[in-house]
N, C-alpha and C positions, 0 to 999 in steps of 0.2 A: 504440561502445555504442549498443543501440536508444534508439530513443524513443517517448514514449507518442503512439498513435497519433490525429491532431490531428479524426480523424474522429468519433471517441466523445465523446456528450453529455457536460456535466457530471453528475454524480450527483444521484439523486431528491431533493426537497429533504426534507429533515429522516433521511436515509438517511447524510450522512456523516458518522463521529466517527473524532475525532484524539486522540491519549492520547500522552504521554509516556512512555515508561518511566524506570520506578527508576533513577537513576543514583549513589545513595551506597549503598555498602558500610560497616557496622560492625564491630565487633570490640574485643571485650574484653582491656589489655595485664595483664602483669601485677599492674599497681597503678593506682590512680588511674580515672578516667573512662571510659566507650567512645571510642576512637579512631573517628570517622568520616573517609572519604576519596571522592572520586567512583572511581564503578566504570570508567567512558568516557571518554574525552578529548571524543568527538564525541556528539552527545546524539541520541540515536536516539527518532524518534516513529510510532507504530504510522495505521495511516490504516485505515477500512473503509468500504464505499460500495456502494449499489446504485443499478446504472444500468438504463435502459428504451431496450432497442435493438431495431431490424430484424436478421431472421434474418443480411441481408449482413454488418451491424456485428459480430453474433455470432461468425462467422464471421472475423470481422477480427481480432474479441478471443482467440478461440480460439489461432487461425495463430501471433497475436504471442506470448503464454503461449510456447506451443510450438516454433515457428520461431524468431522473434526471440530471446526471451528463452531458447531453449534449455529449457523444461520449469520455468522459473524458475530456474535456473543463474546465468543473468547479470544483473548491476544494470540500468534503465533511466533515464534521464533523463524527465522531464515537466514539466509547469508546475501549480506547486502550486495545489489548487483553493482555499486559505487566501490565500495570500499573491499569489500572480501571477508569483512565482519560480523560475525553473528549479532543479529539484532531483534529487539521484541515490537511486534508492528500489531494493528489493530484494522481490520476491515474498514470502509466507510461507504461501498456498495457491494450489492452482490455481483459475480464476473459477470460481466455479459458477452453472448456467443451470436457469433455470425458466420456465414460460410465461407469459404476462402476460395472460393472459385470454383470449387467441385463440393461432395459430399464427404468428402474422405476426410477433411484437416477444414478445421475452425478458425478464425480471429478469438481470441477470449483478451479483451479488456477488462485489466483488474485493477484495480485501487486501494490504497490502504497508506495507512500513516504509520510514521515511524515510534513507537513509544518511550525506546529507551536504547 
């Protein structure tokens, strides 16, 4: 399994949010109350972040998306920028790069979920 690569900054500050998702499912039975239950065994949490790199880092980010992770195909491990945790997270877009005011360092907005 890749990993996140230990060369990329951590994210702009005030640039990353972590959200949980939904994990209870409802449903009306017959009679009586809504049955609620959890939808997941494992609790999945969404992550999004914008980093400030050199064109190289860019470049690093791009590769991995692509190469490593196979286009997002495959999970990667990394260490959680919350907790300090190794964790297994799964792509949900590809980065996307914008300039940062010059041509030298990029914006790279990344996303991806938490799997385990």
């Amino acid at each position: 399994m890749p990993s996140w690569p230990v060369t990329l900054p951590a994210p702009l500050a005030g640039s990353l949010t972590v959200v949980s998702r939904e994990n209870v499912i409802s449903f009306s039975g017959d009679v009586g109350p809504p049955i609620t239950r959890r939808r997941y065994t494992a609790r999945m949490v969404d992550y999004s972040a914008r980093l400030v790199i050199s064109n190289a880092l860019r470049l690093e980010l791009d590769n991995f998306h692509r190469d490593d992770c196979e286009d997002g195909n495959l999970s990667f491990t990394m260490t959680d920028w919350v907790s300090g945790t190794v964790i297994t997270c799964k792509w949900t877009s590809t980065p996307q790069f914008s300039e940062a005011g010059n041509i030298t360092h990029y914006f790279a907005n990344v996303s991806f979920v938490k799997t385990a």
